[in-house]
LUMVO-297405 format. One record per residue (C-alpha): x, y, z; residue in one letter. Coordinates in pm, whole numbers, padded with zeros to 5 digits, always signed. Example, Ala and Ser with C-alpha at 12.3 -4.5 7.8 and 13.67 -1.06 7.14 Angstrom:
<rs>
+01230-00450+00780a+01367-00106+00714s
</rs>
This chain:
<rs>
+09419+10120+11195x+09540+09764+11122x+09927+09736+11103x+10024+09598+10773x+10156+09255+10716x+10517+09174+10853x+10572+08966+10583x+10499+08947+10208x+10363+08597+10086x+10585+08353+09954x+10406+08222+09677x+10293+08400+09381x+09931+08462+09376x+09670+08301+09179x+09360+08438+08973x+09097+08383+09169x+09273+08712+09394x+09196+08922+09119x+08819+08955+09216x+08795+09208+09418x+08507+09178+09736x+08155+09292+09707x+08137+09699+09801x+07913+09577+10066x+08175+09370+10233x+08412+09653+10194x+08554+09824+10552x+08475+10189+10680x+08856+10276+10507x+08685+10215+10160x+08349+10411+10280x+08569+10702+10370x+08753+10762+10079x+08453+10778+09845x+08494+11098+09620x+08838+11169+09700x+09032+11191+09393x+09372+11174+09508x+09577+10979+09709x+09878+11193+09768x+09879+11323+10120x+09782+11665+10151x+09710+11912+10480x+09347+11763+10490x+09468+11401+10487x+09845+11328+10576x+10013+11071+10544x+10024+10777+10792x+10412+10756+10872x+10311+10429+11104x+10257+10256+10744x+10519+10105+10503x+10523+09811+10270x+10704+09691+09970x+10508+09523+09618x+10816+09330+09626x+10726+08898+09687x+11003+08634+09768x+10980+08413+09495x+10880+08652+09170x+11264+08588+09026x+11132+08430+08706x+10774+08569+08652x+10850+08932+08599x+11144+09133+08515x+11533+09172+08706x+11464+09541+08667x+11160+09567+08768x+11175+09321+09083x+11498+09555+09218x+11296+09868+09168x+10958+09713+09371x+11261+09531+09660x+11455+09843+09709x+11315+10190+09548x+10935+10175+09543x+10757+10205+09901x+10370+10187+09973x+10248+10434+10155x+09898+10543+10250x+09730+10869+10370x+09570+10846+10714x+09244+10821+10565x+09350+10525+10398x+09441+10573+10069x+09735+10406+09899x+10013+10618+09744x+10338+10483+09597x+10647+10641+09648x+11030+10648+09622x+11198+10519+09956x+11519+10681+09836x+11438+11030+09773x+11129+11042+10071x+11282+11215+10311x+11332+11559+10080x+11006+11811+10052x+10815+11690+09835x+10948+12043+09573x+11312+11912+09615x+11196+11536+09490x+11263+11467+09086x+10924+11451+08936x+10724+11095+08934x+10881+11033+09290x+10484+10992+09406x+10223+10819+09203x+09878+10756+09290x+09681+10505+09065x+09363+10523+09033x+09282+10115+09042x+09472+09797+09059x+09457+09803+08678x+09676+10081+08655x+09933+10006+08868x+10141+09849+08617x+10177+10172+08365x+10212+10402+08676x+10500+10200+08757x+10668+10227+08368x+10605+10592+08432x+10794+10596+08763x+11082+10388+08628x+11091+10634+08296x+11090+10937+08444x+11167+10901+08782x+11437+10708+08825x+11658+10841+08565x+11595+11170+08720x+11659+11088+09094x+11987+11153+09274x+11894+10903+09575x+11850+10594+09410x+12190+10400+09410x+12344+10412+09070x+12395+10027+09033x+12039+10014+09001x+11962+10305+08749x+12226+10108+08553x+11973+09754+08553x+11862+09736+08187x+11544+09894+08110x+11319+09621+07994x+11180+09596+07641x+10850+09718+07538x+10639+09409+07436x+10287+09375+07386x+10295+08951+07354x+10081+08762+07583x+10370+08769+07821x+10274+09125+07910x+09956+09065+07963x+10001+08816+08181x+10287+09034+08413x+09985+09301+08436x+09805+09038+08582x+10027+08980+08798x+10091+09269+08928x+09725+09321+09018x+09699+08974+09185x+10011+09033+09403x+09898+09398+09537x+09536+09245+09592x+09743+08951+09781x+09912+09222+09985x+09561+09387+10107x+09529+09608+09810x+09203+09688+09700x+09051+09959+09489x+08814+10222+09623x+08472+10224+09561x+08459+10496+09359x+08727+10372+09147x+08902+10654+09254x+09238+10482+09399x+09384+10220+09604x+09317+10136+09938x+09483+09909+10185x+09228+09673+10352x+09381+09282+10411x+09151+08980+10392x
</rs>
């Protein structure tokens, strides 16, 4: 498998990353996890332990949210299952069997497009609820709910910086994959 990227770009991506490739240019990874519908590891496909990154990008101070660029630098982890598929989890609470983990602490997207409201899930539920994750950041202020062309534009770029970090969905639109340029 292809190690992922030591480091994060510095710049924030532009909208010509949101296109995603042609399925015909996509990699074996994306052939394989056709009709899968989950990406949380299970006995059939573990995880890969050899994989870690962070959605967090020098340089997004400014475009999206204090809180939300704390949670993505030092809670939020991706992950992916050895057949490829991308998970997101909590890097705080990780290490605890999955049935001792406050709920949300894995979330599995099913497309780039989603990422963004599996996250608001994560940070409602989730990180109130989890014991791991230093209080200084449960005590960030949540950010308001707005639905202004400013939001819109911080779902788009969310997508563009997780496709700029080798993040792709699956063919079947059935979840995220990691395959970089």
């Amino acid at each position: 498998p292809t190690s992922p990227p030591t480091s994060p770009p510095t710049s924030p991506p532009t909208s010509p990353l949101l296109s995603p490739p042609p399925p015909t240019l996509r990699s074996p990874i994306a052939q394989r996890s056709c009709g899968r519908s989950s990406s949380l590891p299970t006995a059939n496909d573990p995880g890969d332990d050899s994989f870690c990154m962070q959605l967090y990008s020098p340089g997004e101070e400014g475009l999206i949210n204090p809180t939300h660029i704390a949670i993505r630098r030092q809670v939020l982890e991706i992950r992916r299952t050895q057949s490829g598929k991308v998970y997101f989890q909590c890097g705080c609470c990780a290490h605890l069997p999955r049935g001792e983990r406050a709920k949300y602490s894995t979330i599995a997207p099913q497309s780039l497009k989603n990422l963004y409201h599996a996250f608001i899930r994560f940070m409602m539920y989730h990180v109130p609820a989890c014991d791991h994750i230093p209080q200084g950041i449960k005590e960030l202020q949540p950010p308001s709910v707005t639905k202004d062309v400013k939001a819109c534009g911080i779902k788009k770029y969310w997508r563009a910086n997780a496709f700029a970090k080798g993040l792709r969905d699956s063919d079947n639109g059935r979840g995220i994959i990691y395959e970089p340029s």
